[in-house]
DSSP file (Angstrom, degrees, kcal/mol; ACC not computed):
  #  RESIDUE AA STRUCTURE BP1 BP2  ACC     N-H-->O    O-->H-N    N-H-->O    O-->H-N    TCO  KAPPA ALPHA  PHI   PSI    X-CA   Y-CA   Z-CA
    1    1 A X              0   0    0      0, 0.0    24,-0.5     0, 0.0     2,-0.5   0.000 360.0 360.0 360.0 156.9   75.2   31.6  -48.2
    2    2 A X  E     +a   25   0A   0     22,-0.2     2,-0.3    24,-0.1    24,-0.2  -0.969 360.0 157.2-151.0  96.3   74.5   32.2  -51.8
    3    3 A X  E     -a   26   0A   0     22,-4.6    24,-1.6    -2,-0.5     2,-0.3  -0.666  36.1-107.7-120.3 178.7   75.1   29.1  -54.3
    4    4 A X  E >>  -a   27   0A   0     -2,-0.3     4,-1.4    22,-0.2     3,-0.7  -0.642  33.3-105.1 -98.0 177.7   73.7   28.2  -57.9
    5    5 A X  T 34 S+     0   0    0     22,-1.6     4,-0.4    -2,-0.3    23,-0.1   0.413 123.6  47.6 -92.0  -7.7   71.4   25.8  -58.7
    6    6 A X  T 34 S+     0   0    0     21,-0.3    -1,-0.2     2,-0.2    22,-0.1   0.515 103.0  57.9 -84.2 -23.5   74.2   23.6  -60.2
    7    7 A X  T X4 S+     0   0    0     -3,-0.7     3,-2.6     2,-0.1     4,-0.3   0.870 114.3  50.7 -95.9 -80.0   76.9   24.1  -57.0
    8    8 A X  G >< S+     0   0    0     -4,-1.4     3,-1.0     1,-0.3     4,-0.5   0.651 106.4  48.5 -44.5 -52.1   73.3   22.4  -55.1
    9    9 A X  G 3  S+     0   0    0     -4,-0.4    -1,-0.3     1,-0.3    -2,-0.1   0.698 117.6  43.1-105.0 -26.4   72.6   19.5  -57.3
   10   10 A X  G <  S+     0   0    0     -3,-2.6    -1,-0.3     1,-0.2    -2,-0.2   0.014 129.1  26.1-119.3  50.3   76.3   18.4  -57.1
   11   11 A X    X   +     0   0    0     -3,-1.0     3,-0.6    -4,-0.3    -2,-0.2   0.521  69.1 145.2-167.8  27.2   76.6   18.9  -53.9
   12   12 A X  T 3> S+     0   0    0     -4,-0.5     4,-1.3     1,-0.3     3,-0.4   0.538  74.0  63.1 -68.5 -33.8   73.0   18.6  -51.7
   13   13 A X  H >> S+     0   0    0      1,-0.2     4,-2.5     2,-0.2     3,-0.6   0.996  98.1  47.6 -37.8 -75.2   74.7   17.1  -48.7
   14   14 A X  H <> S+     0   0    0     -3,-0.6     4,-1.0     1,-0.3    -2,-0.2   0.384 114.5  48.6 -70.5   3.3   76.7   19.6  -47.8
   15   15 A X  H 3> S+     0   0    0     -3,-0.4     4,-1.2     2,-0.2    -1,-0.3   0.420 111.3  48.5 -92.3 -17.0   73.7   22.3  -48.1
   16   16 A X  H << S+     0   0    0     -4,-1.3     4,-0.4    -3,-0.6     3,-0.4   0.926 110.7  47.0 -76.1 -40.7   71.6   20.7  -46.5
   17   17 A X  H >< S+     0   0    0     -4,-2.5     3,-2.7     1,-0.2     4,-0.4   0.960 119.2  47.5 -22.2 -84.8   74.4   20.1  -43.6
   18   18 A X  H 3X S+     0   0    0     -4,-1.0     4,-1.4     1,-0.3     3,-0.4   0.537 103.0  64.5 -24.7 -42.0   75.0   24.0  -44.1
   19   19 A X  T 3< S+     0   0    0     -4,-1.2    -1,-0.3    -3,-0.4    -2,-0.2   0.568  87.6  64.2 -43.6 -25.6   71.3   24.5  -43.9
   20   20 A X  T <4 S+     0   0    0     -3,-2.7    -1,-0.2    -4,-0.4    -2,-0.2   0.786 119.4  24.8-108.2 -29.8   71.0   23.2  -40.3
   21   21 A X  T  4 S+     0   0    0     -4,-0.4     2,-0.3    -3,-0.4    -1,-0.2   0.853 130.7  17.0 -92.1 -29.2   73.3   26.5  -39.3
   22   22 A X  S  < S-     0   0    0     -4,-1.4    -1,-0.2    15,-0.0     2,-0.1  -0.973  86.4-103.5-144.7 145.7   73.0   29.0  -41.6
   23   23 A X        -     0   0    0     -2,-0.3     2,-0.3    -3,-0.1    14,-0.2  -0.635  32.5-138.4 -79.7 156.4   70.0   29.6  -44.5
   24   24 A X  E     - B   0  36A   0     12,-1.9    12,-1.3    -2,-0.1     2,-0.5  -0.758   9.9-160.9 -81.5 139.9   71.0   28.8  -48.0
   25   25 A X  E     -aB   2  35A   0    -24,-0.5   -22,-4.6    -2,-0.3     2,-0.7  -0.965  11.9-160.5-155.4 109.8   69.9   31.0  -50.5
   26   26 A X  E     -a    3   0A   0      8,-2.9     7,-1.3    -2,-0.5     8,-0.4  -0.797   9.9-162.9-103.3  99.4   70.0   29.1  -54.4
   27   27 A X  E     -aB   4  32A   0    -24,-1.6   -22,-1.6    -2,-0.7     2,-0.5  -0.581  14.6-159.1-105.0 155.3   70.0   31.2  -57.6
   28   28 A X  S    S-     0   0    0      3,-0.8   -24,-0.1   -24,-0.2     4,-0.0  -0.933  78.3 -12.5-114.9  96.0   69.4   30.6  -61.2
   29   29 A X  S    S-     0   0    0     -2,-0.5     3,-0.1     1,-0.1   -25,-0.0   0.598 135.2 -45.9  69.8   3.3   70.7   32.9  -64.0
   30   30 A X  S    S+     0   0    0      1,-0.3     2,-0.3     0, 0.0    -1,-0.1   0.879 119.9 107.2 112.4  36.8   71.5   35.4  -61.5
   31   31 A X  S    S-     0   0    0      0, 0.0    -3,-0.8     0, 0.0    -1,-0.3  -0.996  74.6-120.6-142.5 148.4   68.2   35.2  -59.4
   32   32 A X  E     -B   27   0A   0     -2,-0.3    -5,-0.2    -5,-0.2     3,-0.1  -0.819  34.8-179.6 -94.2 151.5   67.7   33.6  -56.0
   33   33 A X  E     -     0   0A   0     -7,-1.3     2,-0.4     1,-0.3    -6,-0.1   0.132  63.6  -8.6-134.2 -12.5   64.8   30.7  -57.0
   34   34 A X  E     -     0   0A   0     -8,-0.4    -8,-2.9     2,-0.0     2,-0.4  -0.994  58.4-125.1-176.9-174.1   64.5   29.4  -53.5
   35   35 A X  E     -B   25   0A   0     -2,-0.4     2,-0.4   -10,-0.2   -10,-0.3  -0.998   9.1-164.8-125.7 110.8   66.0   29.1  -49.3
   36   36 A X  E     +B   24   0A   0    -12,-1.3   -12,-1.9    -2,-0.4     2,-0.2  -0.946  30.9 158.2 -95.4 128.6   66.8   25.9  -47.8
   37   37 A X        -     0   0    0     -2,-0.4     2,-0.3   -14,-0.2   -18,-0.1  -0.783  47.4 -93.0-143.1-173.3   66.9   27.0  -44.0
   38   38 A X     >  -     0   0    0     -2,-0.2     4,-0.7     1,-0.2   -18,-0.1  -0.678  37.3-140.6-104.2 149.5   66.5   24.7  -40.5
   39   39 A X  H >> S+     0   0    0     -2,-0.3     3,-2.3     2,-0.2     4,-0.9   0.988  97.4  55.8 -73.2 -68.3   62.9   24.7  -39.5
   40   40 A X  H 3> S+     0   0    0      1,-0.3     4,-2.2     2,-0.2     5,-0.3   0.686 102.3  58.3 -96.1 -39.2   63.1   25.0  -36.3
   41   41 A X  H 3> S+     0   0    0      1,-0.2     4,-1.6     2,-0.2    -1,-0.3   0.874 106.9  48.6 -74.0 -17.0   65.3   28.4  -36.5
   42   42 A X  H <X S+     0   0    0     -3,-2.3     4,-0.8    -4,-0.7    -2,-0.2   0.540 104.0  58.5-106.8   7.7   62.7   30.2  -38.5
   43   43 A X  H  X S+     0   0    0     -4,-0.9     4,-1.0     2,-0.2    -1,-0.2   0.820 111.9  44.0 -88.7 -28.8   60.0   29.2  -36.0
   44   44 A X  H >X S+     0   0    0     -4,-2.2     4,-3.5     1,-0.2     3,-0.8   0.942 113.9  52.2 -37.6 -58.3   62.2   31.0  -33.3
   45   45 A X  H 3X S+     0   0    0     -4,-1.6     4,-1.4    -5,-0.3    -1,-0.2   0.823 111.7  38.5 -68.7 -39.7   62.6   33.6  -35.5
   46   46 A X  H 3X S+     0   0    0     -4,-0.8     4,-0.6     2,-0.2    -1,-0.2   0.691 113.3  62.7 -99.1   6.3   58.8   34.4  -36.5
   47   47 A X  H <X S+     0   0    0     -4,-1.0     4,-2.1    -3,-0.8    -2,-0.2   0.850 104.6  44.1 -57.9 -68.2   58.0   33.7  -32.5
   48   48 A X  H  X S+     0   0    0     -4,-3.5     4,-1.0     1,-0.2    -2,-0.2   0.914 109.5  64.4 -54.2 -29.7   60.3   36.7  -31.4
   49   49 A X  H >< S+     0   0    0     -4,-1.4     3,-0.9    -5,-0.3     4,-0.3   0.942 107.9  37.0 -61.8 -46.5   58.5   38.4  -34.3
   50   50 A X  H >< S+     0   0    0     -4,-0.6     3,-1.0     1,-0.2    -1,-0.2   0.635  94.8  74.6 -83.1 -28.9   55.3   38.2  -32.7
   51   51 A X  H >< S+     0   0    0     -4,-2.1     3,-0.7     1,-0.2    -1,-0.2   0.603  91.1  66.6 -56.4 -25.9   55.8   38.7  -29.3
   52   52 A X  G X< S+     0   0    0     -4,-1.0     3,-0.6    -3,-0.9    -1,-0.2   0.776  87.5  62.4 -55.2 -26.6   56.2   42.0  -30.1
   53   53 A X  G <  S+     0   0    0     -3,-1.0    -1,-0.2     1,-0.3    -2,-0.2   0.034  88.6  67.8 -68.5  22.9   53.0   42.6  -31.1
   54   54 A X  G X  S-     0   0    0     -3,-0.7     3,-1.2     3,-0.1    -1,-0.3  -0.376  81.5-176.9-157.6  14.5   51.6   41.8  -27.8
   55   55 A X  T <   +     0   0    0     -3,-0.6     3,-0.2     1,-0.2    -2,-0.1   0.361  65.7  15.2 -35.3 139.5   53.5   45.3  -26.6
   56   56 A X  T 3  S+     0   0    0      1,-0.2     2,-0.5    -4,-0.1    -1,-0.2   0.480  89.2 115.1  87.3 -23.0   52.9   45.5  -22.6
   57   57 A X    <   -     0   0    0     -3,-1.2     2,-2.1     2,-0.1    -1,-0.2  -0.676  64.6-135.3-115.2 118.3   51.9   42.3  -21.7
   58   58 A X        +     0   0    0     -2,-0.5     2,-0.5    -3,-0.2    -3,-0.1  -0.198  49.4 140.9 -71.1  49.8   54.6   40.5  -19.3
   59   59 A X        -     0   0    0     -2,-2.1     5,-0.1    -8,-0.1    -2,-0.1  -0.759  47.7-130.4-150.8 133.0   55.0   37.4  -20.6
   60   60 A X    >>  -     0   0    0     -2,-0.5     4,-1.1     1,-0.1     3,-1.0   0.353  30.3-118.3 -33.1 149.7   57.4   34.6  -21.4
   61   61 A X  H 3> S+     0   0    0      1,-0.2     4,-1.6     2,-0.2     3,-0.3   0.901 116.9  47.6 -74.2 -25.0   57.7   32.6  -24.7
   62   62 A X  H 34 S+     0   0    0      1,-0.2     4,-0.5     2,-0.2    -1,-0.2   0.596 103.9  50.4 -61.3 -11.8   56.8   29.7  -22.6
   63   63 A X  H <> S+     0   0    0     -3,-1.0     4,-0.5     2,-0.2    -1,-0.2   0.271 108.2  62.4-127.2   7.1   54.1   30.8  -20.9
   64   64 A X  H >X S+     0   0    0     -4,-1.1     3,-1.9    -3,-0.3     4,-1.5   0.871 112.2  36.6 -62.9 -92.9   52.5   32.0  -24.7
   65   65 A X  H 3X S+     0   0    0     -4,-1.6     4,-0.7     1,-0.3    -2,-0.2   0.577 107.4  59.8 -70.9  -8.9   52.4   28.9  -25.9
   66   66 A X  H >> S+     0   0    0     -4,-0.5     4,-2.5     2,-0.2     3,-0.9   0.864 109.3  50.1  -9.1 -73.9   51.5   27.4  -22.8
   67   67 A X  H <X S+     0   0    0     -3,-1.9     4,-0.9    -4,-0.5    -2,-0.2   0.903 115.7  42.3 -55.3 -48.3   48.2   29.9  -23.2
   68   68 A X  H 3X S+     0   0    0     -4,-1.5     4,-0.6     1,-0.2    -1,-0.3   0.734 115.3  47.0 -74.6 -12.2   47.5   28.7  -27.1
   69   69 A X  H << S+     0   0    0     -3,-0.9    -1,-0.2    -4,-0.7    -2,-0.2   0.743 109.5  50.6-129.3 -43.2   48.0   25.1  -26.5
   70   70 A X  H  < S+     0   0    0     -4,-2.5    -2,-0.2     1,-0.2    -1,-0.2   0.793 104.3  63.7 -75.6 -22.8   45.8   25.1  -23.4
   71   71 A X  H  <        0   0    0     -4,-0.9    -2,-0.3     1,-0.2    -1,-0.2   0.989 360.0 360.0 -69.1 -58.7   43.0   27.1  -25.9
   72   72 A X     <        0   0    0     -4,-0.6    -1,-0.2     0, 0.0    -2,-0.1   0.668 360.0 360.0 -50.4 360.0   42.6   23.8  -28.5
């Protein structure tokens, strides 16, 4: 979703609501200036990213972090 930076300040509830499903994307003069997005979706998101790099290797997103967690 694509609002201004004017639309956000009188209305910040309902983008952040909106945030929780879909990212928010806020522009200024015609420029996007920032993203309000759910946390939790763009740690999914850079998780699948990475699991490719691991090409070959048989193993679950549980049993990944499982590996790093047990490494501290």
């Amino acid at each position: 979703m694509l609002i201004t930076a004017s639309e956000l300040k009188g209305n910040i509830g309902k983008y952040l609501d909106t945030a929780y499903h879909e990212d928010v994307f806020v522009t200024r003069k015609g420029k996007v200036i920032a993203k309000i997005s759910n946390p939790a979706s763009d740690k999914a998101a850079l998780l699948d990213s990475l699991v490719g790099v691991a090409a070959g290797v048989d193993m679950t997103h549980e049993e990944i972090r499982a590996g790093r967690l047990a490494r501290k």
